[in-house]
Structure formats: structure tokens, C-alpha cells
DSSP file (Angstrom, degrees, kcal/mol; ACC not computed):
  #  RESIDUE AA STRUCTURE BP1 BP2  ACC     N-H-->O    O-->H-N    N-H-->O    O-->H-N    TCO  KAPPA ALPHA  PHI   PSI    X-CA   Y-CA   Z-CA
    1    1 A X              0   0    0      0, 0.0     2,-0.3     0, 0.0    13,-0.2   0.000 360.0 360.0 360.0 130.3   -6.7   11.1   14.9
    2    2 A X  B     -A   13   0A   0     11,-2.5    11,-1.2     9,-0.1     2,-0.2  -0.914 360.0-135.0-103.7 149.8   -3.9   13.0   13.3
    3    3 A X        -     0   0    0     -2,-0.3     2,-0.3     9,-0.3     9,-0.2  -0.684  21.8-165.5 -94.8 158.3   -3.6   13.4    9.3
    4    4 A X        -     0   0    0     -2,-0.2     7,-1.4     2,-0.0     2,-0.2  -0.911  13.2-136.1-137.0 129.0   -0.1   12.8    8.4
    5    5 A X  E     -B   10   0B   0     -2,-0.3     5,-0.2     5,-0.2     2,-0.1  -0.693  19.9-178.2-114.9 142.7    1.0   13.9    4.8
    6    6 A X  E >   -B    9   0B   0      3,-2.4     3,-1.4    -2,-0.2     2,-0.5  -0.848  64.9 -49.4-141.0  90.0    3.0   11.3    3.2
    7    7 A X  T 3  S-     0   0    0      1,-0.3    -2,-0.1    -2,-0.1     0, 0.0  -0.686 121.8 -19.7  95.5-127.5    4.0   12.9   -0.3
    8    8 A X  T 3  S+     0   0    0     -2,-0.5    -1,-0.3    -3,-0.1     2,-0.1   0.572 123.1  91.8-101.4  -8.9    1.0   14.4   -2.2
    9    9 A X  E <   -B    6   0B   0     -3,-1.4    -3,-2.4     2,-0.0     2,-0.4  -0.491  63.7-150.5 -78.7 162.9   -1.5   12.1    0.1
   10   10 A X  E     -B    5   0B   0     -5,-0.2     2,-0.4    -2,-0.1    -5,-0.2  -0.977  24.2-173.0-122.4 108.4   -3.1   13.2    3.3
   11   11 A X        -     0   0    0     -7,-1.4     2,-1.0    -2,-0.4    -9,-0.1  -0.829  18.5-134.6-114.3  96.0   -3.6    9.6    5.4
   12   12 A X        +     0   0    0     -2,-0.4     2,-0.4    -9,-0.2    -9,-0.3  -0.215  36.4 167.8  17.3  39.2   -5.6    9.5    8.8
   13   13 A X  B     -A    2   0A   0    -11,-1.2   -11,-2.5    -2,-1.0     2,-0.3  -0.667  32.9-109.2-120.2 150.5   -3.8    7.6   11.2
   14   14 A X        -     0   0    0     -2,-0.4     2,-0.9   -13,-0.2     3,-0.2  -0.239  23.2-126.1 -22.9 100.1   -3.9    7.0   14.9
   15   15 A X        +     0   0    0     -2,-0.3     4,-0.4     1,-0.2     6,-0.2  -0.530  35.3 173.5-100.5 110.8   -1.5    8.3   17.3
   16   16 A X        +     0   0    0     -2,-0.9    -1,-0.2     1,-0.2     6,-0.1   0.350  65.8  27.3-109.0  19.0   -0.8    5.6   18.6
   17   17 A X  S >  S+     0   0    0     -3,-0.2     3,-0.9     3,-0.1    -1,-0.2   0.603 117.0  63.9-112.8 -15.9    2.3    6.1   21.2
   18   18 A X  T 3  S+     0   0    0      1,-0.2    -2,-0.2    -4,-0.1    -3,-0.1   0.817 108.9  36.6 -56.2 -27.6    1.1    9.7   21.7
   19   19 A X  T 3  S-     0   0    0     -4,-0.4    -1,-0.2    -5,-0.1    -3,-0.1   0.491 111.2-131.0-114.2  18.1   -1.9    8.6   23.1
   20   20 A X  S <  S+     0   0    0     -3,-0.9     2,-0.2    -5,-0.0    -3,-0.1   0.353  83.8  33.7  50.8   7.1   -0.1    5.8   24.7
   21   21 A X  S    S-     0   0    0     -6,-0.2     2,-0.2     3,-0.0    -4,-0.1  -0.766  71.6-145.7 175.9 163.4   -2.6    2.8   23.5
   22   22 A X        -     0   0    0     -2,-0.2     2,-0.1     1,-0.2     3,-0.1  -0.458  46.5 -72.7-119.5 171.6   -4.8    2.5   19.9
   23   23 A X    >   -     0   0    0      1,-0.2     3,-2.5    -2,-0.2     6,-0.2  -0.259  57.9 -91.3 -23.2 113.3   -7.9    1.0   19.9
   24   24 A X  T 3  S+     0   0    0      1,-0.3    -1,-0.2    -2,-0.1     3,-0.1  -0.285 114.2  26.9 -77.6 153.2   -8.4   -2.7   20.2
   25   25 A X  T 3  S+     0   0    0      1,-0.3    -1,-0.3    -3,-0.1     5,-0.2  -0.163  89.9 149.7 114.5 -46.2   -8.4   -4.6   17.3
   26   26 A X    <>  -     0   0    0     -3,-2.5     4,-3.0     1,-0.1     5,-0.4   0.331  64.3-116.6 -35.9 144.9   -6.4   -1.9   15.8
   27   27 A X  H  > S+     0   0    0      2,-0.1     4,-2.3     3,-0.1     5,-0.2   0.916 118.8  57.4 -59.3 -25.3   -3.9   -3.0   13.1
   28   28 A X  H >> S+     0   0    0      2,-0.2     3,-2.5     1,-0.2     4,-1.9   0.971 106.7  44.6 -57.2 -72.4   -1.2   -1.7   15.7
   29   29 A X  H 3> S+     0   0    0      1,-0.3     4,-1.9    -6,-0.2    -1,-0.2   0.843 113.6  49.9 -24.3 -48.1   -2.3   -4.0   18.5
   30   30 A X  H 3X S+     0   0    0     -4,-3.0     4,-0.9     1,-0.2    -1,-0.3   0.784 107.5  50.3 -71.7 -24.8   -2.5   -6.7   16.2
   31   31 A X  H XX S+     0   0    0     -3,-2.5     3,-1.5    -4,-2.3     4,-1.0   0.980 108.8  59.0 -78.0 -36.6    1.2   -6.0   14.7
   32   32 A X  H 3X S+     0   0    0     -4,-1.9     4,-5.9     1,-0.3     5,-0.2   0.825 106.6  47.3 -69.6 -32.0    2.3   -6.0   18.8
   33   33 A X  H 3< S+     0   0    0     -4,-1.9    -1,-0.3    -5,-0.4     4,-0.2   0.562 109.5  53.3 -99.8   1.5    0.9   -9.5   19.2
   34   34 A X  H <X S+     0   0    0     -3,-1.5     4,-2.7    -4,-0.9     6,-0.2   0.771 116.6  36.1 -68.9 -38.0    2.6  -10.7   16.2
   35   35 A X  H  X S+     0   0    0     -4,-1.0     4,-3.1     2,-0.2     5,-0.3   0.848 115.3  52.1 -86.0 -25.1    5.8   -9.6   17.2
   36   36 A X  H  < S+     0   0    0     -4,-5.9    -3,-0.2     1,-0.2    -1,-0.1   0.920 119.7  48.0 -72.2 -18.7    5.3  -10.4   21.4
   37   37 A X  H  4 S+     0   0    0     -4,-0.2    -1,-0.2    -5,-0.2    -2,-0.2   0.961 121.3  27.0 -40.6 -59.1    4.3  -14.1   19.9
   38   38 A X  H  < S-     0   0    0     -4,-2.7    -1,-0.2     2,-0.3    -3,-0.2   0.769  98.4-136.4 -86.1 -11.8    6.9  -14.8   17.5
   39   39 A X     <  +     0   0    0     -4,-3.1     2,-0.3     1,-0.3    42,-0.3   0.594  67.7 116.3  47.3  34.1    9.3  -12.7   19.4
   40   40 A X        -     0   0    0     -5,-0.3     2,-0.8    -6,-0.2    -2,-0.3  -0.970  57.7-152.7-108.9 122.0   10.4  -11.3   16.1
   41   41 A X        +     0   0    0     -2,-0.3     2,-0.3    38,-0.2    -6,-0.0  -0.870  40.4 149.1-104.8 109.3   10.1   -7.8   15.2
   42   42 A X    >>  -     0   0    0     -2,-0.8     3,-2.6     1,-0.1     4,-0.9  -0.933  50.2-142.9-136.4 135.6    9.9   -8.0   11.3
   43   43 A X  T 34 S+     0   0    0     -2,-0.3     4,-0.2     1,-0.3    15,-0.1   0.346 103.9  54.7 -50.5   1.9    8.3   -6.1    8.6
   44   44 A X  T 3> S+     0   0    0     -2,-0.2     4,-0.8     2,-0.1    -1,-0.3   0.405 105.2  48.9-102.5 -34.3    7.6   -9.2    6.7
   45   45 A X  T <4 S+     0   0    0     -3,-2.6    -2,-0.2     2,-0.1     4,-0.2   0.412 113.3  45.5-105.2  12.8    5.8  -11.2    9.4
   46   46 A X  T >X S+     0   0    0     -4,-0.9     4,-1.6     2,-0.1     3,-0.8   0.761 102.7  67.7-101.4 -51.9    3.5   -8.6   10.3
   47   47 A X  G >4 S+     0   0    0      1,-0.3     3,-0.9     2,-0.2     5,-0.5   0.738 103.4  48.8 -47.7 -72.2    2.5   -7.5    6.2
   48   48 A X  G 3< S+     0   0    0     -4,-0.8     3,-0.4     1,-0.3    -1,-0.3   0.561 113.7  34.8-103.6 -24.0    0.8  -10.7    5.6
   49   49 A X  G <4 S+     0   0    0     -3,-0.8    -1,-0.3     1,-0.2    -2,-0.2   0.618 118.8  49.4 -39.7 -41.4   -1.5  -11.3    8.3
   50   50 A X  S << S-     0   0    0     -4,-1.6    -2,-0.2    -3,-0.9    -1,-0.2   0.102 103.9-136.4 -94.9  18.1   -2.5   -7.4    9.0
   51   51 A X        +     0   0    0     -3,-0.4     2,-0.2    -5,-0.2    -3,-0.1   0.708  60.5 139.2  19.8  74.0   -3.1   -7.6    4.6
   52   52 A X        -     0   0    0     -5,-0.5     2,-0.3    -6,-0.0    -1,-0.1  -0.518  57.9 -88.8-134.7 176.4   -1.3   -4.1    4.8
   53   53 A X    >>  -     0   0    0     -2,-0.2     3,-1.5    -3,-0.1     4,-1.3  -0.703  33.7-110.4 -51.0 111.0    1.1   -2.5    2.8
   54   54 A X  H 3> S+     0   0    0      1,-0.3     4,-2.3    -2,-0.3     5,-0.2   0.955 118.3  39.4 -43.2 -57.1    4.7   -2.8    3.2
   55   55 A X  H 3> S+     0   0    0      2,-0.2     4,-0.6     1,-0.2    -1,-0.3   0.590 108.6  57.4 -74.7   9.4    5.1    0.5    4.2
   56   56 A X  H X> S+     0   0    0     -3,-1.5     3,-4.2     2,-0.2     4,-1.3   0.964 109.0  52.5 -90.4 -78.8    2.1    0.7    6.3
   57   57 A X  H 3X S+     0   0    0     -4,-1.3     4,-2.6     1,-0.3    -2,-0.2   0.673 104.0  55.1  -9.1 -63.7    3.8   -2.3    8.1
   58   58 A X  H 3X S+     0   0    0     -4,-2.3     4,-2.0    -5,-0.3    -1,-0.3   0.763 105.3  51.3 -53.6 -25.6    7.1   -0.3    8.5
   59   59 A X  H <X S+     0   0    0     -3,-4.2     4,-1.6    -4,-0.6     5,-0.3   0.929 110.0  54.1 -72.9 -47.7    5.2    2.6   10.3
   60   60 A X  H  < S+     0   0    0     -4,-1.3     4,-0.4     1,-0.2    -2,-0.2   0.919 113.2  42.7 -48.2 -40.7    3.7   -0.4   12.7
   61   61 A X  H  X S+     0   0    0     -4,-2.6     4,-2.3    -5,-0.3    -1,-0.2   0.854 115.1  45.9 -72.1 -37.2    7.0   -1.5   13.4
   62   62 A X  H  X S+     0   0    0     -4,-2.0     4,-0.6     1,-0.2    -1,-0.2   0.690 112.4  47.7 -45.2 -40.0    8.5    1.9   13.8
   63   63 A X  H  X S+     0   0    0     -4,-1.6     4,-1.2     2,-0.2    -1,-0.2   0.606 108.7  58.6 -96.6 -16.8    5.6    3.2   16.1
   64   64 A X  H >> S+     0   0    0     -4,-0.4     3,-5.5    -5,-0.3     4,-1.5   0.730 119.9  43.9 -77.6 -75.8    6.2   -1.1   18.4
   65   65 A X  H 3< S+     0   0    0     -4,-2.3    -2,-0.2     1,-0.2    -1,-0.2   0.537 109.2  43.0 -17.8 -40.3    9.8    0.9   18.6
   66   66 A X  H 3< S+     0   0    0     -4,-0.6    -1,-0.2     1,-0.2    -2,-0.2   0.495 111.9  56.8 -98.2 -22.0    9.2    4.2   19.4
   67   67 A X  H << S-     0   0    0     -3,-5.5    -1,-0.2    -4,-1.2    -2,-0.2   0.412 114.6-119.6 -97.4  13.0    6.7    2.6   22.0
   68   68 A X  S  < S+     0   0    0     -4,-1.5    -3,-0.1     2,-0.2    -2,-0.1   0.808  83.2 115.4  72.5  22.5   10.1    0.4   23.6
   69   69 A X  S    S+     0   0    0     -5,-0.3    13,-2.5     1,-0.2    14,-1.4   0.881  81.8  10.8 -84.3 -61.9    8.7   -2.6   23.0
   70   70 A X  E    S-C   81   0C   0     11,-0.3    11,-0.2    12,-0.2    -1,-0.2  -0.865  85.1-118.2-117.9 147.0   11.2   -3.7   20.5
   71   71 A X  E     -C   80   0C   0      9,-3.2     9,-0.6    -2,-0.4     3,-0.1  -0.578  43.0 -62.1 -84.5 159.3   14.9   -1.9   19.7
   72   72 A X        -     0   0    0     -2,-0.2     2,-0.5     1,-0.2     8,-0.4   0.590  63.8 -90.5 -32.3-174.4   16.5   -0.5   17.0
   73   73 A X        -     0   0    0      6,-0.1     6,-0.2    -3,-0.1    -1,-0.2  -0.931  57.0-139.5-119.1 135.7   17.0   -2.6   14.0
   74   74 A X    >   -     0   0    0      4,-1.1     3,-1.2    -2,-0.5     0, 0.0  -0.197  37.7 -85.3-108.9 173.3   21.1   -3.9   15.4
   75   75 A X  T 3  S+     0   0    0      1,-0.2    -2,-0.0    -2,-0.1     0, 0.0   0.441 133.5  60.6 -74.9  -2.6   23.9   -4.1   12.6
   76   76 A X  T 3  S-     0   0    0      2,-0.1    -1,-0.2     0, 0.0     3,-0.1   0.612 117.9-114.5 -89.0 -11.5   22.6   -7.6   11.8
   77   77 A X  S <  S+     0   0    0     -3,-1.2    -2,-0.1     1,-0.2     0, 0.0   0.074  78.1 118.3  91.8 -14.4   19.2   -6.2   10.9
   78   78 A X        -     0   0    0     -5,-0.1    -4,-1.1     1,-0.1     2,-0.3   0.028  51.0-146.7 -50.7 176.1   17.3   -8.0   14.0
   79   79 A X        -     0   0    0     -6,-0.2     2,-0.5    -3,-0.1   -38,-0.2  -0.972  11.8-120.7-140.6 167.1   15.6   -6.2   16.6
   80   80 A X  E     -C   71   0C   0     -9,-0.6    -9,-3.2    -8,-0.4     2,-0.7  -0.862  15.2-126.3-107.2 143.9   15.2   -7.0   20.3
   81   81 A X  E     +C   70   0C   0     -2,-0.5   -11,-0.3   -42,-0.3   -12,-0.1  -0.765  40.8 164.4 -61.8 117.9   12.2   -7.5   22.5
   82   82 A X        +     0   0    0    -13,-2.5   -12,-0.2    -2,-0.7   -13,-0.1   0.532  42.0 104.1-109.4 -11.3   13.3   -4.8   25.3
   83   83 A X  S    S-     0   0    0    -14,-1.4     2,-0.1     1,-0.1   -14,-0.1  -0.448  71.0-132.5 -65.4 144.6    9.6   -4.6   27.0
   84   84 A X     >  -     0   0    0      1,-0.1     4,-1.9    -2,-0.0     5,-0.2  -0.533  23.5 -96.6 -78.6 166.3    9.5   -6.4   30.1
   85   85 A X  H  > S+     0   0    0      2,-0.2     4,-1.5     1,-0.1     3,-0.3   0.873 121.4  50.7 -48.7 -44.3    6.8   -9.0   31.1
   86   86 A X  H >> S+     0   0    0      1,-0.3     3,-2.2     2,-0.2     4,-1.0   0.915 112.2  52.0 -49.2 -77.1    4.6   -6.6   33.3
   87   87 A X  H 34 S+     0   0    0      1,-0.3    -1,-0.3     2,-0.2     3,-0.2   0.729 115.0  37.3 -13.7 -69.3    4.7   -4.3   30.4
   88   88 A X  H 3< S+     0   0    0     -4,-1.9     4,-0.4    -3,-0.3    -1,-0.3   0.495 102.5  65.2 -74.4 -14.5    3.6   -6.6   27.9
   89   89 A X  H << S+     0   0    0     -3,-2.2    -1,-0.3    -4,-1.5    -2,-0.2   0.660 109.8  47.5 -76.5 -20.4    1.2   -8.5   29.7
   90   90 A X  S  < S+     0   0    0     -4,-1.0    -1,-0.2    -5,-0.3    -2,-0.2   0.321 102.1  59.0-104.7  22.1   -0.6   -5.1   29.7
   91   91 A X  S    S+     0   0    0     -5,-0.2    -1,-0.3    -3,-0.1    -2,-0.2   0.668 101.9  53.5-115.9 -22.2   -0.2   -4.3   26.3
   92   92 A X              0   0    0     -4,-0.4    -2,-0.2     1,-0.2    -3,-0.1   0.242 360.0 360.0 -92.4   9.7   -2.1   -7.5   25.3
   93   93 A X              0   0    0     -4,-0.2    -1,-0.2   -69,-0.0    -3,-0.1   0.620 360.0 360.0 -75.0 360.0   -5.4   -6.7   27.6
């Protein structure tokens, strides 16, 4: 666990590409197998299922990025699936 200060709170969270996989069950996991599903990475179809927070949401989506699972948000606002199968099959064990 790392604390991460976000303003004047101090919030707990995982690190969960530092430590290269979170807990199952974890809201992370669970945002990765919304997005390898729908094969949409959007901060709006993960929020309402994971009953989260927008920005909590945006950090999930940020951290599926960061782990190369999805790309940068493109000039249309989309993102790509970039993981390959192998990858992804192993991300869903």
C-alpha cells in the first residue's frame, strides 16, 4: 500500500502497476474486465458498475494505461486496446 495525497486528503491506494498485479477482486481488476469486455476504455462505463467516483474511475483508467493495456486517449477522445491476447488472457486469471 502507498498513501497518495490528493489535496488536503491522505487516500490509501494500491500500487497497482508498480507491483505489476492488485489483488483479485480489486476495483482495478474489475475496471480491466470492463474495459477487455466491452473493448472500450471509458471513464463512464467503468463508474457505474465499480459504484466509484468519477475520479476514482479516472485513476483506474489511467493506472489500465500506464499498465499498456489500453493507449492514450487519441484526438477523438477514444482509446485503444494495445495489450495483446497472451497478455490479457493473463491478466484475467
Amino acid at each position: 500500500m502507498r498513501s497518495t495525497c490528493l489535496g488536503s486528503e491522505v487516500r490509501g491506494e494500491a500500487s497497482l502497476t508498480e507491483e505489476g498485479n492488485a489483488e483479485a477482486g480489486s476495483p482495478y481488476n474489475q475496471a480491466v474486465e470492463i474495459v477487455l469486455k466491452s473493448r472500450r476504455a471509458s471513464i463512464w462505463l467503468v463508474q457505474p458498475p465499480l459504484r466509484i467516483v468519477y475520479s476514482r474511475a479516472a485513476r483506474l483508467i489511467d493506472a489500465i494505461e500506464r499498465a499498456a493495456i489500453v493507449s492514450s486517449t487519441q484526438t477523438n477522445g477514444d482509446r485503444e486496446i494495445v495489450a495483446r491476447s497472451k497478455q490479457l488472457f493473463a491478466l484475467l486469471r
